[in-house]
C-alpha atoms as one frame of an Amber mdcrd trajectory, in Angstrom:
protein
   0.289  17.529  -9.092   0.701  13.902 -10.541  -0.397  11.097  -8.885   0.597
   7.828  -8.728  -1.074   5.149  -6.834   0.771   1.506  -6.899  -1.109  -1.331
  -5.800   0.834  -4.858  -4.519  -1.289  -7.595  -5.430  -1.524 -11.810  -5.462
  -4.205 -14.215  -6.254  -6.982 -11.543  -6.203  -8.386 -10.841  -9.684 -11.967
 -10.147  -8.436  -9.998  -7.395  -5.778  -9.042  -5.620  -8.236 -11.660  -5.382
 -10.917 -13.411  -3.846  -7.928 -10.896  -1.435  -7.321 -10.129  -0.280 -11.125
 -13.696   0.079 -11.635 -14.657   2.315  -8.308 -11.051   4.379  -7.435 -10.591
   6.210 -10.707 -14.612   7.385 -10.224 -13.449   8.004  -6.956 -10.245  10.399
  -7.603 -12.069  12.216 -10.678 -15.147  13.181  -9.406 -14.856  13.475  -5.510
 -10.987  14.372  -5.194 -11.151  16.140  -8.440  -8.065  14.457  -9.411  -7.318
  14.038 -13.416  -3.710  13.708 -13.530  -3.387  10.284 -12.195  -1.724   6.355
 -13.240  -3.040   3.435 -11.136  -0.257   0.712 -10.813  -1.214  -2.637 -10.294
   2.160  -4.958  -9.113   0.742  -8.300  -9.762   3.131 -11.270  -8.421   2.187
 -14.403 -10.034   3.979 -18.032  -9.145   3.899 -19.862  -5.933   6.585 -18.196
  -3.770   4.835 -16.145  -0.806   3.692 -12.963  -1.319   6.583 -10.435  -0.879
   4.760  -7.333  -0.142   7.736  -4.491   0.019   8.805  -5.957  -3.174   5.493
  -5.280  -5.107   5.285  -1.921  -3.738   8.954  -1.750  -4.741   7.851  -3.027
  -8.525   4.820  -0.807  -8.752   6.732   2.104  -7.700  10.006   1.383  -9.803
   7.547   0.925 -13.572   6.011   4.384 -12.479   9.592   6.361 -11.535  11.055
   5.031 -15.056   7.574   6.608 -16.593   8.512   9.538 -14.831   6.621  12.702
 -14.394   4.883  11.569 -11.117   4.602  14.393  -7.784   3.848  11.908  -5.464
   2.990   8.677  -4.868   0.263   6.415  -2.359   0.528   3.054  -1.515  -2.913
   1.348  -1.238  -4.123  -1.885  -0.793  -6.034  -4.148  -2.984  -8.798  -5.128
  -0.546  -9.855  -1.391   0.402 -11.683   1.138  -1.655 -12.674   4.578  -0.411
 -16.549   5.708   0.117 -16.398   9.278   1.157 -13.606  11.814   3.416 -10.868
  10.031   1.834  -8.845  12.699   0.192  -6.411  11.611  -2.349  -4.829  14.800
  -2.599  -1.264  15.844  -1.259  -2.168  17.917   1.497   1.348  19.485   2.549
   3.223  16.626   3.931   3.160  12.808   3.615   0.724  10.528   5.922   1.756
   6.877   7.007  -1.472   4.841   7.855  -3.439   6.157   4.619  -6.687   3.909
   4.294  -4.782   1.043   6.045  -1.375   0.702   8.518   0.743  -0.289   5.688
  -0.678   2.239   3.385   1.103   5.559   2.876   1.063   8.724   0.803   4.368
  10.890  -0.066   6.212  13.054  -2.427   8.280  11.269  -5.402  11.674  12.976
  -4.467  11.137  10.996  -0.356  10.393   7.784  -2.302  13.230   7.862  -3.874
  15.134   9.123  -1.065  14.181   6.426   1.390  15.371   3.698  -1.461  11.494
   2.548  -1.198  10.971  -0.768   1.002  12.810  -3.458   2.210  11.944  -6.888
   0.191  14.187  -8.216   2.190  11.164  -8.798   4.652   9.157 -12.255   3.835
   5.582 -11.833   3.311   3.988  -8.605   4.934   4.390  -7.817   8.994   7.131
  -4.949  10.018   7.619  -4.093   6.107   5.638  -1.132   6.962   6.986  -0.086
  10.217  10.867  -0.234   8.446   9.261   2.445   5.811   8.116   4.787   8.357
  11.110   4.108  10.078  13.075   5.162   7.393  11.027   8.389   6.519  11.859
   9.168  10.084  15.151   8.479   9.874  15.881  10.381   6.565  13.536  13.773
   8.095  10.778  13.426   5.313   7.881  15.227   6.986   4.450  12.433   7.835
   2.082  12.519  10.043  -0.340   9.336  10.666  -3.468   9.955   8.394  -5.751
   7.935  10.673  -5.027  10.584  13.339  -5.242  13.585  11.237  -8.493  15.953
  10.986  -8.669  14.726   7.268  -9.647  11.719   8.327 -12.468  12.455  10.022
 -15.650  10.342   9.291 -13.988   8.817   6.527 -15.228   5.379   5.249 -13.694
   2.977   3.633 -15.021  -0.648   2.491 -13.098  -3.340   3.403 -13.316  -6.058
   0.762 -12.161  -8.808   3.754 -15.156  -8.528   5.158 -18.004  -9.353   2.470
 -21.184  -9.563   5.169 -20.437  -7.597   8.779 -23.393  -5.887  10.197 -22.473
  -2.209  10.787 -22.235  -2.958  14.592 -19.572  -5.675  13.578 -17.430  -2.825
  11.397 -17.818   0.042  13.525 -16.403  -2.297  16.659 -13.878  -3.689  14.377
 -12.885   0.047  12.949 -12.308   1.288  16.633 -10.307  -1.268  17.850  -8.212
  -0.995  14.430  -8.092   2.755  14.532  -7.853   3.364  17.907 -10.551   6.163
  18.474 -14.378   6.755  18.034 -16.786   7.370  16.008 -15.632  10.586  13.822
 -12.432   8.652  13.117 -12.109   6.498   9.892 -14.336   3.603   9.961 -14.315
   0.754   7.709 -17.834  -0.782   6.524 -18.859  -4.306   4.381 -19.092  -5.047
   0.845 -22.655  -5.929   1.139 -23.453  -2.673   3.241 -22.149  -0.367   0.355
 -22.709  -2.617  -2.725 -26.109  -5.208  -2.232 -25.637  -8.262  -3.978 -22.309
  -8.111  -4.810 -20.357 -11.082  -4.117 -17.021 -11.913  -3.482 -14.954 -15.045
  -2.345 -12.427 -13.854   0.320  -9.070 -14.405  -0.396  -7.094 -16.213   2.877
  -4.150 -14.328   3.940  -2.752 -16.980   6.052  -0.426 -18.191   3.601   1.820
 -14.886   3.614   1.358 -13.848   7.045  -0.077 -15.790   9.775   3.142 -17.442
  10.076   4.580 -17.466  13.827   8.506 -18.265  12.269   7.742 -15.846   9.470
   6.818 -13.047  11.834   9.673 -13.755  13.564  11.873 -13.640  11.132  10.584
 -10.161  10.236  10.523  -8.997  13.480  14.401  -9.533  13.867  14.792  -7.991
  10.729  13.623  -4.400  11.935  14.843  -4.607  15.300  18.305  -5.181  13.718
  17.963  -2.289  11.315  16.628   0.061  14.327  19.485  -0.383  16.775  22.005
   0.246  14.020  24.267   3.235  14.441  22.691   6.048  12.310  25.412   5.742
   9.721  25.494   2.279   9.429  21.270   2.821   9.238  21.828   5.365   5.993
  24.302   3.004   4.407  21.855   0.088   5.012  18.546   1.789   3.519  20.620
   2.622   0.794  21.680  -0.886   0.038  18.090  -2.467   0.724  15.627  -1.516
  -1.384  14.503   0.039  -5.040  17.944  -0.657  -5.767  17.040  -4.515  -5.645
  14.392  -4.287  -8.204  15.449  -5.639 -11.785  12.529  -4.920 -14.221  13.836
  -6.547 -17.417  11.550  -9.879 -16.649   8.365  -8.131 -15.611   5.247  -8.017
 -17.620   4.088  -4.524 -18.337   0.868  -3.991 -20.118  -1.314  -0.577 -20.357
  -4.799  -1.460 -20.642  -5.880   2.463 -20.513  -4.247   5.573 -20.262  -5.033
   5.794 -16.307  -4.357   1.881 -15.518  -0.864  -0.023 -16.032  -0.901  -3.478
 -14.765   2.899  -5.619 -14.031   2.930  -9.145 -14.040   6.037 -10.636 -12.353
   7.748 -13.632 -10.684   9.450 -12.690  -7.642  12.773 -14.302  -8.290  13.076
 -12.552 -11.887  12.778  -8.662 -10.490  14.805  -9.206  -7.179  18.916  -8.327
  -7.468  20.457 -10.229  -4.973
């Protein structure tokens, strides 16, 4: 099966070199994976980062290249260490690697209409997409829960210098579960003397009216009635993504990286 992992990203070069130079070593020779694009949706300019609207860019350059089984949605700032399997296992997982990260067949992707970028920065962007899996009956399960998950770690870029007490409290109050569960670990822990400046996420989330905002957002689309919940996923999202402005450049055959401003690939 083809793979195709799409990765939103803003204002975090050194993220990503990280992540382009340790994932594809990662899929090849633990997961066995060669049939595989990595799809960096880089938004650029100083509106906040719309995060269901990168995913929505990433994901809409990869269905035009077509050819693709299934897709996950990862993170920039997390990079898998071992029991992280990349694989499509049967059914799609929500909470792959992180709570807004997912994995899932093409044919639901395109069935669910993708995200909402409709949402403003990240916060219930996520919770909408499950949502809609849900609501459509494309089969998930929640990774993080899951048996493949067990003793899986995963660096966590955020956190350049936590002492392993530090991650495994942090892990278990993230994951919700002990010590065979998925556990995130430092930079410094898995690569010594590697540096990295941590990139603030206040800006696009840590915003009390922005969350908000998002918040009413969901709750709106969840109390609709379920037809008027169909006609609204289909009207709110890969539909409002206008590629003719973004920047598409193929550095390799197994990386593809879209530059974009947010105003230029969003229909109104």
């Amino acid at each position: 099966m083809q793979l195709a992992v799409v990765v939103p990203v803003k204002d975090r070069e050194r993220y990503v070199e990280i992540l382009l130079r340790e994932l594809p070593t990662y899929l090849e020779r633990v997961n066995l994976i060669r049939d595989y694009t990595i799809y960096v949706a880089e938004q650029i300019g100083e509106d906040v980062f719309n995060l269901a609207l990168s995913r929505n860019v990433g994901a809409a350059v990869a269905l035009a290249d077509g050819g693709y089984d299934y897709f996950v949605f990862q993170d920039v700032d997390v990079v898998p260490v071992t029991h992280v399997d990349y694989r499509f296992l049967g059914r799609g997982e929500a909470w792959f690697l992180t709570a807004g990260g997912c994995k899932l067949l093409a044919s639901d992707l395109v069935r669910v209409n993708g995200y909402n970028p409709r949402f403003l920065g990240w916060g219930c962007e996520d919770v909408e997409f499950y949502h809609r899996l849900h609501a459509l009956g494309c089969a998930h399960h929640e990774w993080h829960r899951s048996d493949e998950a067990r003793n899986a770690v995963v660096v966590n870029l955020e956190w350049p210098s936590f002492s392993e007490a530090q991650s495994l409290e942090w892990s278990q109050g993230y994951f919700g579960h002990q010590r065979d569960r998925p556990r995130f670990i430092s930079l410094e822990s898995w690569l010594p003397g590697v540096t990295l400046e941590r990139h603030p996420k206040s800006p696009d989330f840590m915003r009390d009216e922005r969350q908000r905002r998002n918040e009413r957002v969901w709750h709106e689309m969840w109390h609709l009635p379920a037809g008027e919940k169909l006609r609204y996923i289909a009207e709110n999202g890969l539909n409002l993504v206008d590629l003719s402005k973004a920047a598409i450049a193929r550095p390799s055959p197994r990386i593809v990286r879209i530059t974009y401003r947010s105003d230029d690939v969003r229909r109104s």
